[in-house]
N, C-alpha and C positions, 0 to 999 in steps of 0.2 A: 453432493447436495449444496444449494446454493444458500449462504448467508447472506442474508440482507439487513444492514443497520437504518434504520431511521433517524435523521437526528433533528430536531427538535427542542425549542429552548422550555425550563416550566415556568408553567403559566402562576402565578402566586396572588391570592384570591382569598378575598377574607368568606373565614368561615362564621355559618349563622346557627345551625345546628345545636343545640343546647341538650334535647335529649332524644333518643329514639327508643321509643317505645316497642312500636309492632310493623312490623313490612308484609309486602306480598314474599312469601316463600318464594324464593331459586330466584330473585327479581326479574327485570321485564326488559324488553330489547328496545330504545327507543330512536325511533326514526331522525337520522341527521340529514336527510338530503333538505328539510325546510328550516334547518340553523343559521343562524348569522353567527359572527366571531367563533372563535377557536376556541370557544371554553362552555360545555353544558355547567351549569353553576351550580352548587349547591343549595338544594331548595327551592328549588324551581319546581314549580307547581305542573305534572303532570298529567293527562288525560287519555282514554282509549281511542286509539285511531283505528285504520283497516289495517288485514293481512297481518292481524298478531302482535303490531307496532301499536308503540306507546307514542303519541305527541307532547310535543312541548307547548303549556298555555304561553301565548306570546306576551308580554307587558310591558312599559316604560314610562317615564314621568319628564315632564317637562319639569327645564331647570332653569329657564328665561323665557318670559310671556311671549306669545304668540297673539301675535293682533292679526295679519296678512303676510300674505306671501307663499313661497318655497322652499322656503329656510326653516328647520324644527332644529332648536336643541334641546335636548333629550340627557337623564343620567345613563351612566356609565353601565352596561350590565345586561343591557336586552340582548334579545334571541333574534332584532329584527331583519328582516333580509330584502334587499334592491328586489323588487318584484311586489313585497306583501302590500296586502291592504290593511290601514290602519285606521281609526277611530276613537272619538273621545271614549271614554265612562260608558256613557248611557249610548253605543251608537249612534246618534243623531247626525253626524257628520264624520264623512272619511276620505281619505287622502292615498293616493298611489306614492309607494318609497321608489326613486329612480337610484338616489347614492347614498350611501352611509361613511360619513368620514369617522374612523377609530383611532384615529394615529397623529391630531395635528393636536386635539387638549388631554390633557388630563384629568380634566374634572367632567367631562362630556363629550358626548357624542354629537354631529350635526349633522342631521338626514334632511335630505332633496326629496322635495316631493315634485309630482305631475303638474299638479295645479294646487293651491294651495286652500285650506280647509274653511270652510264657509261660515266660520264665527271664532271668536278669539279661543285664546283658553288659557289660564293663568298657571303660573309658578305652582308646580305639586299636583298638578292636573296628572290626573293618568290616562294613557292608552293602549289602547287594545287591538291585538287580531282581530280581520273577521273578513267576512267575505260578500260579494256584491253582486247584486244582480240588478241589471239594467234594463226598469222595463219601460215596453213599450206606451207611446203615446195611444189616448185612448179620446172616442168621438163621446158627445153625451147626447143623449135624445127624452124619446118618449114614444108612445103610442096611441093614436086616438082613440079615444072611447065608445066616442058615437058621432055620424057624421053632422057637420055644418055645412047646411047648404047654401047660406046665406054668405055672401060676400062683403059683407059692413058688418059682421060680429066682431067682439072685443074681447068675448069670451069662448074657453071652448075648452073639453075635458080628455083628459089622458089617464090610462091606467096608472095605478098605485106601483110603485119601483121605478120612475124615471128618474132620469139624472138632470132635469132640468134646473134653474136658479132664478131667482128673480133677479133683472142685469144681462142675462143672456138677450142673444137675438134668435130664434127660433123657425124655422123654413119646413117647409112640407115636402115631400118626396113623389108625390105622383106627378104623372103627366101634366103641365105647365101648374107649376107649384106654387102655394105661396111663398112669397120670400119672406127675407129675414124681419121677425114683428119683435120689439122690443117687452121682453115679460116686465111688468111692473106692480105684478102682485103671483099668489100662490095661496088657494083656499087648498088645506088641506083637513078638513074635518069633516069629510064625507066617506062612507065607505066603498070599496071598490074603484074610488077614480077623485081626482086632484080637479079643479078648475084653475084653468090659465087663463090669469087675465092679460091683453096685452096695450101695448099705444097708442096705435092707431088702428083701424080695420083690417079684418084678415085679405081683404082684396080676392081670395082666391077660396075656393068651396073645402072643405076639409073631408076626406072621404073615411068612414071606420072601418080602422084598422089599419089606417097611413101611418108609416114609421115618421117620425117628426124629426129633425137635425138643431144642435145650433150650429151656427154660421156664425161667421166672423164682422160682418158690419149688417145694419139697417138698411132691408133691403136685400141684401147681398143672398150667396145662392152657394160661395164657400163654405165646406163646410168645416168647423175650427176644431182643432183636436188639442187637448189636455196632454201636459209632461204626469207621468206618477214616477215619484218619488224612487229613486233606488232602494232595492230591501237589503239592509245590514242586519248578516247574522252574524253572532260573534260566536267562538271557540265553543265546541262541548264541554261542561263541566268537568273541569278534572277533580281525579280520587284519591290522589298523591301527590307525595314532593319526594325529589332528587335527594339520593342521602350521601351524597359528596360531590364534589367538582370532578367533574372529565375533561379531557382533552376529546377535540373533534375534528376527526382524522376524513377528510373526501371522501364519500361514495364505502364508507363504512358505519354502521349502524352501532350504538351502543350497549349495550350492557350493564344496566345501573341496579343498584338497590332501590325501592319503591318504598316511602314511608308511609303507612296509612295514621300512625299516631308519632308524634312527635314536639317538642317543644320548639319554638323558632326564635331567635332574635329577629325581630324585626327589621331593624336598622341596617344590619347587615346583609340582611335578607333581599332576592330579585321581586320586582316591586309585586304588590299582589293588591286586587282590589274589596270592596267589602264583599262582591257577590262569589270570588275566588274562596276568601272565606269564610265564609257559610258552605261551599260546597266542601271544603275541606272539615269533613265535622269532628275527624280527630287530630285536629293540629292547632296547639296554638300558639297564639304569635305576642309576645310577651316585647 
C-alpha cells in the first residue's frame, strides 16, 4: 500500500468567530474548483449551489480609490479568481479579473482587470461576484395606426407600445418608403394610439399597419439600433458562514462546518455587505 505525504506550509489566519451557536448537522461539502487563494476563511459567508455543493459568496473591499484603469487594490482575504466577474455594491458596474497579485504586498491584493470599471469607487467600497449577460442590440419602431395618404402630413398615429422618442428620425417600411422624418413632439393622451408629430412632410403615403423604423440620419433609410445594457446578477443569498479556516487543496472539495447562528467579529471577519447580512438572519456581526 502506497503512502503518500503532502507537504504544505499552514496557512495562519486571524480568527473572527466569537460564538457558535447552531449549524447544519453532519455539515456541507463546498465546492473549491471557483476558489481564489489557498485558504477557505473563516466566516465566510456561504450559499446553496448545484449537485449538493455549497458556494462560496465572493467579496472584497477596496483599499486605494479607483478612479480609471486596470489596476484594483483590494484587502487582503477574498475568494476572487482570474476569470470572475466582479461588481460594485449595487451591481451597476462590472469588470473581468485577468490576474491577481497575492505575493508582492502585505497589506493588499492587486487584481487586473479586462478593461477597467465605468465609474470610480472609493476607499471601503465593496465588491461582489456576479455574473453577466451580454445583450443584444435592439432596433425601436412602431406601427401605423391608420393609413396617411397624404404626402405633406406632419402628423400621423401609431399604436400604443412603440418605442419611438422625440429626437429620433423615423422611416417607413413599405415599398419606396418614407424616409427618415425628425419626431419633434409625442401626443400621448389618447386611447388606443399615440400621434407623431414630425419636421417636415411625410413626403411618402403611410400605409395601416406599416411597421415604422428609426434610422440613423434625416432622411436616411439606415436603420439605427440601440446598445441594452448588460444584466448583472449577483450571487444567491447565502444561509451560512464557514466555522473555521481550511486549506484548499486542487480539484478536491471541502468539508466544512455550516454556521446558521453565530456571533462574528467583524473586523476580522471576510468582508460582507449590508444585503449578505440581512440574508444571514442568524448571525451577528458585532
Amino acid at each position: 500500500m502506497a503512502l503518500t505525504i503532502k507537504r504544505q506550509s499552514d496557512n495562519r489566519v486571524a480568527k473572527c468567530v466569537l460564538h457558535r451557536i447552531a449549524d447544519i448537522p453532519g455539515g456541507v461539502t463546498v465546492s473549491v474548483a471557483e476558489l481564489g487563494g489557498n485558504v477557505l476563511f473563516e466566516g465566510t459567508p456561504i450559499g446553496v449551489g448545484s449537485n449538493g455543493l455549497y458556494n462560496v459568496i465572493k467579496t472584497g473591499k477596496v483599499v486605494t480609490a479607483y478612479n480609471s484603469g486596470t489596476s484594483l487594490e483590494i484587502a487582503k482575504g477574498s475568494h476572487f479568481k482570474v476569470g470572475d466577474k466582479i461588481a460594485d455594491e449595487g451591481a451597476t458596474m462590472h469588470a473581468t479579473i485577468t490576474a491577481i497579485d497575492r505575493t508582492t504586498y502585505t497589506d493588499k491584493d492587486v487584481v487586473t482587470l479586462a478593461a477597467g470599471f465605468s465609474s470610480s469607487l472609493a476607499v471601503g467600497a465593496k465588491i461582489i461576484l456576479v455574473t453577466v449577460t451580454n445583450n443584444a442590440a435592439v432596433q425601436h419602431g412602431a406601427i401605423v395606426y391608420e393609413a396617411v395618404a397624404a404626402i405633406d402630413a406632419t402628423t400621423f398615429k401609431v399604436y400604443k407600445g412603440h418605442t419611438l422618442a422625440v429626437g429620433d428620425f423615423v422611416a417607413g417600411t413599405e415599398t419606396d418608403p418614407m424616409t427618415g422624418k425628425l419626431i419633434i413632439n409625442i401626443n400621448r393622451g389618447n386611447d388606443g394610439y399615440d400621434i407623431i408629430t414630425i419636421g417636415t412632410a411625410n413626403g411618402k403615403a403611410l400605409a395601416k399597419d406599416e411597421a415604422l423604423k428609426v434610422v440613423t440620419t434625416l432622411n436616411g433609410t439606415t436603420v439605427k439600433t440601440f446598445p441594452v445594457p448588460d444584466t448583472i446578477t449577483k450571487q444567491n443569498a447565502p444561509i451560512a458562514i464557514v466555522g473555521s479556516n481550511e486549506d484548499v487543496i486542487a480539484n478536491e472539495n471541502l468539508f466544512v462546518s455550516a454556521w446558521l447562528i453565530a456571533i462574528i467579529k467583524e473586523a476580522n471577519a471576510p468582508v460582507v455587505t449590508d444585503e449578505i447580512k440581512t440574508a444571514l438572519k442568524g448571525v451577528i456581526y458585532v
